[in-house]
N, C-alpha and C positions, 0 to 999 in steps of 0.2 A: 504494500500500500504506500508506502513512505517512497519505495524508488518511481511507483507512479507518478505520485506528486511531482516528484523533482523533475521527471523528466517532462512531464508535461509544463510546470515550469520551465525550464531549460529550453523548449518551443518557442516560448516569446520570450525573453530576456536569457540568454546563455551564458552570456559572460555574467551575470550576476548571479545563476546558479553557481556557475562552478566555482565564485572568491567566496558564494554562500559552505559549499561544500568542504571545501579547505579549511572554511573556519571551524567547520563542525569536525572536521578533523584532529585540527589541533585541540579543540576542548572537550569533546566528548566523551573522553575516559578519566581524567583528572585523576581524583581520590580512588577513582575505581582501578584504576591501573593494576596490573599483574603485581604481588609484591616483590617477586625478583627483581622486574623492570624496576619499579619502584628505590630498591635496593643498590640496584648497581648504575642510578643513573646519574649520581654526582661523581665525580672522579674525586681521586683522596689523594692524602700527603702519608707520608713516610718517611720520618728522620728530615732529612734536610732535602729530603727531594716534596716537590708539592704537584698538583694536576697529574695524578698518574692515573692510570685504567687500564684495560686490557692490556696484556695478558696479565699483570702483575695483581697480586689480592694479598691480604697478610692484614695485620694491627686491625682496625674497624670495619676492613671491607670483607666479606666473605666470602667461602671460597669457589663458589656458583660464581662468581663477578670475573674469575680468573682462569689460566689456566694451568693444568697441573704441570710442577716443574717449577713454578714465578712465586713461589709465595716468598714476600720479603718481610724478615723481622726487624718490624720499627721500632726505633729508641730515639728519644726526644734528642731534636740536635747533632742526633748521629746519622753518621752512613749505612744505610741501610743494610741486610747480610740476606742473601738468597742462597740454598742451599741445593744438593743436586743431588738424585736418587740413591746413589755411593757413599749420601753422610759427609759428605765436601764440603765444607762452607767459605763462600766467599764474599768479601766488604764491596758492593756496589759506589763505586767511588764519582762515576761520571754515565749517563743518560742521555740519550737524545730518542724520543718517541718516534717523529718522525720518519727518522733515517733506520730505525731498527736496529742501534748500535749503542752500546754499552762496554765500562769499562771495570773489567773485575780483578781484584787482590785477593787471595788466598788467606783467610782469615787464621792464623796464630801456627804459621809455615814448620816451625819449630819443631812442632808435635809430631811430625810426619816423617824425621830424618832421626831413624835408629830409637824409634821410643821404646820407652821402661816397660811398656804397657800395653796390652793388644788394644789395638785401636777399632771401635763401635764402626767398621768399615764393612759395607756388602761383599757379598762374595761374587757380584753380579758386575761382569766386565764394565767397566767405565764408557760412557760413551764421550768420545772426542767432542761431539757432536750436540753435546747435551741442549745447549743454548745457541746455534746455530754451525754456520759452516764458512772456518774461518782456513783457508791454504796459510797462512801463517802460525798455524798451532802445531801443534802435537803432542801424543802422550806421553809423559814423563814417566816409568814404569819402575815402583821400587818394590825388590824384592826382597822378603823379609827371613832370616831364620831357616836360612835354606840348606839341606843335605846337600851334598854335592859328591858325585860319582867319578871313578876314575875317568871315565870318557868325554868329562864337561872341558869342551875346547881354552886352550889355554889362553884365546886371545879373550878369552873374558873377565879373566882377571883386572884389563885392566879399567872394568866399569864396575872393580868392585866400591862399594862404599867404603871408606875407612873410620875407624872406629867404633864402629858397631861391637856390640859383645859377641853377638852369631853372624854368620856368613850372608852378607848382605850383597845385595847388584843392582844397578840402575840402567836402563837401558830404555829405547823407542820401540813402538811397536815394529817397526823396520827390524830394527837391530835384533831382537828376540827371536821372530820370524827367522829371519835368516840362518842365528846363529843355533837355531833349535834347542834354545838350552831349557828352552821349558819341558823338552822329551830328556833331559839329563838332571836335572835339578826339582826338590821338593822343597817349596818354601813356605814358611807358616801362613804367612798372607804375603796378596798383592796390591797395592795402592797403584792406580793411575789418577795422574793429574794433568791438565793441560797446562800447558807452557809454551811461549815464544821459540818459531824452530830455530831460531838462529843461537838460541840460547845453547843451544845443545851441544857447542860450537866450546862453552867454555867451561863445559866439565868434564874433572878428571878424576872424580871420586875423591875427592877434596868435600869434608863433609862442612865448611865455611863457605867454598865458592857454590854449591847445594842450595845450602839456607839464603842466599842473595838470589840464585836464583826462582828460587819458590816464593820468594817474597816478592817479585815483580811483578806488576798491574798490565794486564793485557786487555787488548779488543777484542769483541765479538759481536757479530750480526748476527742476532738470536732472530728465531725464527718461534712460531708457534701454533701451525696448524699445518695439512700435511699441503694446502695452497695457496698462495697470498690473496687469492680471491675468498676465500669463505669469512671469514669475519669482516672485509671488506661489502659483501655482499652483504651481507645483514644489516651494517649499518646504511647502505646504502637503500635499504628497506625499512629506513628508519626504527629496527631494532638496538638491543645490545648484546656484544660478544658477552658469550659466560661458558656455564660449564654444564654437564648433566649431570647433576649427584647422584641419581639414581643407577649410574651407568659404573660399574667397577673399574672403567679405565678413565672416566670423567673424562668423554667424549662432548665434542662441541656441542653446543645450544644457541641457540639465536633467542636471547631473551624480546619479548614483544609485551605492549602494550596490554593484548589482550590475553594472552597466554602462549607460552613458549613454542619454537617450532624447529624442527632441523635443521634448516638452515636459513631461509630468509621468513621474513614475518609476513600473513597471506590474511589480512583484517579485512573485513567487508566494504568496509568504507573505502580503503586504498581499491584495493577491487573496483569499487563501482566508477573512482576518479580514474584509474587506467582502462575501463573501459567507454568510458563517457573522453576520456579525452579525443580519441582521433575523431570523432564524430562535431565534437566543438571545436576543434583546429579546421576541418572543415569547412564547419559554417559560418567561422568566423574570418579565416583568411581565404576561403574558397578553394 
């Protein structure tokens, strides 16, 4: 009944249907809005970074708002720390939304080089890749407490760590590959970290020139969904990027005004103005 109306309106005055339409767009869900939409539609601050949103959620935003992988723990005045599937944590030091690039420090380096202590680390390969896809990284690979067999090549000695109390080695995923010494050697744990490749350049199992280099801040173009179109598209459907909680991988959602949807937001109203439109470009420009 109601799109009757309009449209029979829109017969004699068109152009004033559809700025009538638009309005009623913008204002007809209000207070009623989705409470996700609702939720995630101011963007937040965190530490000393302010206007963030997608993909990032942590401190007041929740984690529907975000995606998994981004969550950042805020601390008043401070640099924020976003942490990676592996138990990594690292100090977000510099941000640019726009460009998709981000600058991260290894949060308390120290810990990592010959600790007293088994470290709260996954046993689940690292990915280089965690937070996007940067040809200037690579993985730092330290291994910890390791047997070592008569047949482990002797050119490995020299990525051994020094000072460690048990038989320690650092190496690239290159360099391991190659040197197969993971088919020769059993080590208590493995730590991968990403690092500068060029860094790779100035270590000798020097367990001071190690600690300098784990402590250096590198780039990355984080990435966050498996297309730069989908959360693109949503907002471009005037939704917001979030998360499905109900989904055990916290797969995308396209939060929407009126209730959530896969990917882009499909309201009746938008509906009726993209169909009505080519019909008033028409009749109004011929």
């Amino acid at each position: 009944m109601a799109a009757h109306l309009l449209l029979l309106l829109y017969h004699h005055r068109p152009v004033t249907t559809v700025f009538f339409v638009l309005i009623l767009l913008s204002t007809s869900y209000g207070d009623g809005d989705n409470k996700e939409y609702r939720a995630c539609k101011k963007h937040f601050n965190c530490g000393v970074f302010s206007d963030l949103s997608y993909p990032f959620w942590g401190g007041d935003r929740p984690e529907f708002c975000g995606h998994k992988g981004f969550e950042l723990k805020c601390e008043k005045d401070q640099l924020p720390i976003i942490a990676t599937d592996q138990k990594l944590e690292f100090r977000l030091s510099l941000l640019h939304q726009p460009s998709r690039m981000m600058t991260l420090q290894l949060e308390n380096p120290t810990d990592y080089i010959c600790p007293t202590k088994s470290l709260a680390i996954s046993n689940t390969p690292s990915d280089i890749h965690a937070f996007g896809y940067d040809l200037n990284l690579q993985n730092l690979n330290l291994l910890y407490s390791c047997t070592v067999s008569s047949s482990t090549p002797s050119t490995l000695q020299k990525n051994r760590i020094s000072n460690c109390s048990g038989i320690s080695f650092y190496g690239s995923d290159e360099f391991l590959e190659n040197s197969g010494v993971l088919n020769h050697t059993q080590c208590s744990f493995i730590i991968k970290i990403p690092i500068p490749s060029a860094s790779f350049d100035r270590l000798t199992g020097d367990r001071a020139e190690l600690e300098r280099v784990l402590a250096e801040k590198f780039n990355v173009s984080y990435k966050y969904d498996e297309g730069p179109s989908i959360c693109d598209a949503c907002m471009a459907s005037r939704g917001i990027c979030g998360a499905n909680m109900s989904d055990p991988s916290r797969e995308f959602l396209c939060l929407c005004r009126d209730h959530p949807y896969s990917f882009v937001c499909k309201g009746m109203i938008a509906k009726f103005i993209l169909d009505l439109l080519p019909s008033f470009l028409s009749a109004t420009f011929g």
